[in-house]
C-alpha positions in Angstrom: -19.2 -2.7 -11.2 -16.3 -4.4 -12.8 -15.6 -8.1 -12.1 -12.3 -7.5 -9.9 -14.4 -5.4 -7.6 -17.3 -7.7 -7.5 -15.3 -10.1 -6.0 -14.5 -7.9 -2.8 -17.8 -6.6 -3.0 -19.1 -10.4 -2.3 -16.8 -11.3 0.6 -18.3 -10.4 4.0 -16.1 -9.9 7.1 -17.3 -11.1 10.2 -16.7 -9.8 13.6 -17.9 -13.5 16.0 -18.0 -11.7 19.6 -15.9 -8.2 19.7 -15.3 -6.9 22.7 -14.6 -3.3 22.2 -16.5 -0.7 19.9 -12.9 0.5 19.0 -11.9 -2.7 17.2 -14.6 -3.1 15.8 -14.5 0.9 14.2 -10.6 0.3 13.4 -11.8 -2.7 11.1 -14.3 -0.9 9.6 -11.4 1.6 8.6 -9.3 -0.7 7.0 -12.6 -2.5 5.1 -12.8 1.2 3.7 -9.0 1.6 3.4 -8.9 -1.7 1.5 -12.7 -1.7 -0.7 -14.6 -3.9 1.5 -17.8 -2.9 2.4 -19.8 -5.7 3.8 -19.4 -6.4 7.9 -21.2 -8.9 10.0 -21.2 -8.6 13.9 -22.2 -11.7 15.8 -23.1 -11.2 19.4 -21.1 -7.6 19.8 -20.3 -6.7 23.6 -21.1 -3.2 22.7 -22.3 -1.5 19.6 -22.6 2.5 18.7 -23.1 3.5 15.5 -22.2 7.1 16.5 -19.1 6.1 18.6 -17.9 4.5 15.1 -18.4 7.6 13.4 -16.2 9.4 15.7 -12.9 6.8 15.2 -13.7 6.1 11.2 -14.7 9.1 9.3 -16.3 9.1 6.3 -17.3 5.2 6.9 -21.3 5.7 7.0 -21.6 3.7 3.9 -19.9 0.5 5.8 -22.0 1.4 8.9 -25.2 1.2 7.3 -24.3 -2.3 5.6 -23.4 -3.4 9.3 -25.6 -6.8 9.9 -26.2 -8.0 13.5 -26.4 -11.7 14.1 -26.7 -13.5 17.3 -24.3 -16.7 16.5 -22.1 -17.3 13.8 -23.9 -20.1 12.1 -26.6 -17.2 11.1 -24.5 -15.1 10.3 -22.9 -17.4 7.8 -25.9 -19.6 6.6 -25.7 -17.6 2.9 -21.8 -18.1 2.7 -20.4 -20.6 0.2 -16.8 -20.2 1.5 -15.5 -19.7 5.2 -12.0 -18.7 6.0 -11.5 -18.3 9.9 -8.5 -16.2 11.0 -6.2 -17.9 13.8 -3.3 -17.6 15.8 -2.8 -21.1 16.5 -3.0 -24.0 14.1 -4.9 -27.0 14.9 -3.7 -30.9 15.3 -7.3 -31.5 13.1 -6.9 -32.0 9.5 -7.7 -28.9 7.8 -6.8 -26.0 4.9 -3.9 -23.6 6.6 -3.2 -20.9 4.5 -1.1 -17.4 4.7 -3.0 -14.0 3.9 -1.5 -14.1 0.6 -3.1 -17.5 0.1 -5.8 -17.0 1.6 -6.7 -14.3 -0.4 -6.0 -16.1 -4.2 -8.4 -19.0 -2.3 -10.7 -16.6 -2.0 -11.0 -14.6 -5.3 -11.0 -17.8 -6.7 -14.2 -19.1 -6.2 -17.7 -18.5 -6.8 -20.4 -17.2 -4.3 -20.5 -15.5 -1.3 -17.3 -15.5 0.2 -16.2 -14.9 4.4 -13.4 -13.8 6.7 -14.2 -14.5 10.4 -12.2 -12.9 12.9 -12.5 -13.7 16.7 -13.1 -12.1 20.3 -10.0 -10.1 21.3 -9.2 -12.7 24.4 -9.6 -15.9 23.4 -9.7 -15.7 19.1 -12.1 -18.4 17.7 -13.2 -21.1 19.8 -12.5 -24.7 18.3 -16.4 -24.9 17.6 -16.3 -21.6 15.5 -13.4 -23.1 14.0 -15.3 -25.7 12.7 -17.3 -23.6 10.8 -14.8 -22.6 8.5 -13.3 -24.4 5.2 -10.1 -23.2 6.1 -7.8 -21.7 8.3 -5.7 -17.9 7.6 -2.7 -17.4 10.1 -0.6 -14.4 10.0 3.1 -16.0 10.4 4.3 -13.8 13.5 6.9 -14.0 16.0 5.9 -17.5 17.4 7.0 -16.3 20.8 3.8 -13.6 20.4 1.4 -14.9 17.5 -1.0 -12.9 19.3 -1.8 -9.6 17.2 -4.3 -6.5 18.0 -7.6 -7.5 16.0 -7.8 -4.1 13.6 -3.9 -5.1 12.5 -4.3 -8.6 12.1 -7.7 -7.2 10.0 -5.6 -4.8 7.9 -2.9 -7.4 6.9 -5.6 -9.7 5.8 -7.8 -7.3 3.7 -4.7 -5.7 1.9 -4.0 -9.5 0.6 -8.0 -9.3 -0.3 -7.6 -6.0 -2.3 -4.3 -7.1 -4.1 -5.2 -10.7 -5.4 -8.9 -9.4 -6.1 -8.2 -6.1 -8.1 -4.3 -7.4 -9.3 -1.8 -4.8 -10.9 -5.0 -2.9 -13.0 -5.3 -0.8 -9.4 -2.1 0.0 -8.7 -1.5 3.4 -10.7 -0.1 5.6 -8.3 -2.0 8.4 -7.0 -1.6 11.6 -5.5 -2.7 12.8 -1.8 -6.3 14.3 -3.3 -7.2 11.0 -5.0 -6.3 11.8 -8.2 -5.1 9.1 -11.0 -0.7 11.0 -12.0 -0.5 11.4 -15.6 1.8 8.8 -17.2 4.9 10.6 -18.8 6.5 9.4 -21.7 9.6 7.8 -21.2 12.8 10.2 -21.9 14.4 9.0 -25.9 17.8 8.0 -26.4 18.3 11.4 -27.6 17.0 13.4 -25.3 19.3 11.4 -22.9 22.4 11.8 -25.2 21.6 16.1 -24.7 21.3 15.7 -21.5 24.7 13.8 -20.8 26.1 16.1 -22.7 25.2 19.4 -20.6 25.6 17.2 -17.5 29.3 17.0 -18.5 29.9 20.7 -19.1 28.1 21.3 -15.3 30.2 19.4 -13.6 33.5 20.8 -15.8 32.3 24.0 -14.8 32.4 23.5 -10.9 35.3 21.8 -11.3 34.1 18.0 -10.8 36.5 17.0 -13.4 40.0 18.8 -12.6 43.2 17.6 -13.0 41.7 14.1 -14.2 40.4 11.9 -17.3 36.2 13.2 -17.4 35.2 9.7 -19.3 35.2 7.8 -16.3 33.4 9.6 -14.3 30.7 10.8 -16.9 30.6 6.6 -18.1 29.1 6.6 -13.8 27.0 9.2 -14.4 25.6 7.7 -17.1 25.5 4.4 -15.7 23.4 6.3 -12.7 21.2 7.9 -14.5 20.2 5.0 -17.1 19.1 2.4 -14.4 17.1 5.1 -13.4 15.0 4.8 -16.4 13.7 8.7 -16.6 10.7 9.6 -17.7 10.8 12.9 -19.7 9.0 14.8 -16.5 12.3 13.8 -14.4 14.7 14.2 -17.2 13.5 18.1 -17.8 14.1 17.9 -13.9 17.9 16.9 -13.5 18.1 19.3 -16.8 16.4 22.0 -15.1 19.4 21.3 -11.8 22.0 21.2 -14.7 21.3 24.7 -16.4 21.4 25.8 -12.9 24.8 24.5 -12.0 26.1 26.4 -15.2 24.5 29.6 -14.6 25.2 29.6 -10.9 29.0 28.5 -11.7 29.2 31.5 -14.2 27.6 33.8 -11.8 30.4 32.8 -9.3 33.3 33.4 -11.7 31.2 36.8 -12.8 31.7 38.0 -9.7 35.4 36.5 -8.7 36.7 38.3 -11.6 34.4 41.5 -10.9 36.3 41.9 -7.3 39.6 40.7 -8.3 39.1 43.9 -11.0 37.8 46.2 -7.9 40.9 45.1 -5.7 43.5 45.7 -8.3 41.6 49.5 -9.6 42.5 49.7 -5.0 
């Protein structure tokens, strides 16, 4: 396991007092969504393992980690670092941070590492509070700073995910999973071509009658270099240029094919 994942894999998110099976299966989503696999319930109204399964699919492996503890001070007793998320800030001197800084505080230190989240009512109690090193509050509307426990979760653990595993894990991927094949970027050349049979498109369907072309082309060009094309898009926009000749000759094929069939009338 590489170092960036270790550090999710060492932070622990604890659940002090949920109050529906629902929430608790809609954080367990998001801890798979986001590479977090570690979950600690303290005192859980209700608790089904099955029920889970049927809201978060394919989430056994973050079941099965699932720790039960009946009050948060055992359930945190092997944690070097506390973080307790909030809606409210306290008058009491302490560490207030955003997700975003909460999560670079995080990643940055050594040895187990926690996220405590609070009942769905009430949040965390000033005596949980005082558990924690510091304090993570989601700046909301402060006319409703109160937010569903699975979103205020998912906001959280994406700040986890992206200061812990940084720009290395952000290669785009497709819908199956699958790591897209960088294309080369499109050469200076292969550009120059290209604006060149762009031009002769658009002078075919008429884009340029009756007026100066260098104009408009020096926008084209203008367009289609911020764009910075790779060569997979470039033989795209060429592939919609050939077209737009060979449709535009196809059209004049046939205008001159009836004007021929009305005049032979």
């Amino acid at each position: 396991m590489s170092e960036r994942r270790t550090r999710l894999d060492r932070t622990c998110i604890v659940l002090h007092e949920p109050q529906d099976v629902v929430n608790i299966a809609l954080v367990i989503r998001a801890m798979k969504n986001m590479g977090l696999s570690r979950l600690r319930l303290v005192n859980p109204a209700e608790f089904d393992a099955r029920r889970i399964d049927g809201i978060a699919h394919d989430t056994e492996d973050v079941v099965e980690r699932i720790r039960i503890f009946d009050d948060l001070p055992s359930a945190l007793a092997d944690v070097n670092y506390v973080l307790g998320a909030t809606a409210r800030r306290r008058s009491t001197r302490q560490d207030w941070l955003s997700p975003e800084e909460a999560a670079a505080s995080l990643v940055g230190r050594e040895g187990g590492l926690a996220v405590v989240f609070g009942r769905e009512d009430r949040g965390l109690s000033n005596e949980a509070l005082d558990l924690c090193h510091g304090l993570v509050c989601i700046p909301t509307n402060p006319d409703h700073t109160s937010m569903n426990l699975a979103h205020a979760a998912v906001i959280i653990l994406y700040e986890l995910r992206k200061a812990a595993l940084g720009p290395a894990d952000w290669e785009a991927r497709d819908l199956g999973g699958k790591r897209r094949r960088r294309t080369p970027p499109a050469s200076h050349a292969e550009l120059e071509e290209f604006f060149g049979l762009w031009e002769r498109a658009m002078e075919e369907i008429g884009l340029f009658q009756g007026i100066d072309p260098v104009p408009k082309m020096r926008s084209f060009r203008n367009m289609f270099q911020r764009a910075d094309l790779d060569r997979r898009e470039l033989g795209l926009i060429l592939a919609t240029a050939y077209e737009t000749l060979n449709f535009a000759r196809r059209e004049k094929k046939r205008a001159r094919d009836r004007a021929k069939a009305e005049a032979a009338d």
